[in-house]
N, C-alpha and C positions, 0 to 999 in steps of 0.2 A: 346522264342522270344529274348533273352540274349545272345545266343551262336553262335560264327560264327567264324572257322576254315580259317588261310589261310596258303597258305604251298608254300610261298614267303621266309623264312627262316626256311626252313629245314639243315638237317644235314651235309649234304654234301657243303651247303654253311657256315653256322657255322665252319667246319673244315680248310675250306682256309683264315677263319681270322687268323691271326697274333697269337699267343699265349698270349700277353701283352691284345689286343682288347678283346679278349674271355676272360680274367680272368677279363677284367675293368666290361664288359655286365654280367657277374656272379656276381660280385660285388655288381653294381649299382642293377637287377633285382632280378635274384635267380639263383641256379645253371641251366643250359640247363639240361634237360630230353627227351630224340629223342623217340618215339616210331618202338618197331621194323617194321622189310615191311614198314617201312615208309621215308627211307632215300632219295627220290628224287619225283618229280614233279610223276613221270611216274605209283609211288604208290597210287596214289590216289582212285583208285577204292579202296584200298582194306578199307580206311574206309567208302565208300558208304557200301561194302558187313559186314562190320562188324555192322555199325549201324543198317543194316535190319536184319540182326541175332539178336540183341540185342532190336529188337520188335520193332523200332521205323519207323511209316508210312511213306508213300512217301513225303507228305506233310512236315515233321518236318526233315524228311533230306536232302530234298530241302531249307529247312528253314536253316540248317546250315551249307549246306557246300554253301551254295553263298547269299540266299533270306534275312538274317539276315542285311548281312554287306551292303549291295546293300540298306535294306530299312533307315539303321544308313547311308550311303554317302547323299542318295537323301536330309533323314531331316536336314542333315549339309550344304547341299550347298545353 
């Protein structure tokens, strides 16, 4: 119920920041780590297909790639 994916900054936007921007965000957070198949919006099935390989029910991968964050927005506003 902790977990919720968004792939709003992926890779391929990470790489058109400025080089100075990208080492300040490494700085301040941690280094970036991209997952591969996963460098734009258009990959995203492939972790739906990987979390159902990886045993986890329809329910709990509903729950992370959108039902998580969706139920943290609703109790914030």
């Amino acid at each position: 119920d902790g977990v919720g994916l968004g792939f709003d900054f992926c890779e391929a936007v990470f790489q058109l920041l400025p080089a100075a921007e990208r080492a300040e965000l490494e700085r301040k957070l941690a280094k970036a780590h991209f997952v591969p198949d996963l460098s734009n919006h258009a990959h995203a099935p492939n972790v739906t297909r990987k979390l159902q390989e990886r045993g986890f029910n329809d329910e709990d991968v509903e729950k992370i790639l959108r039902g998580n964050w969706l139920r943290v927005l609703k109790q914030s506003l």
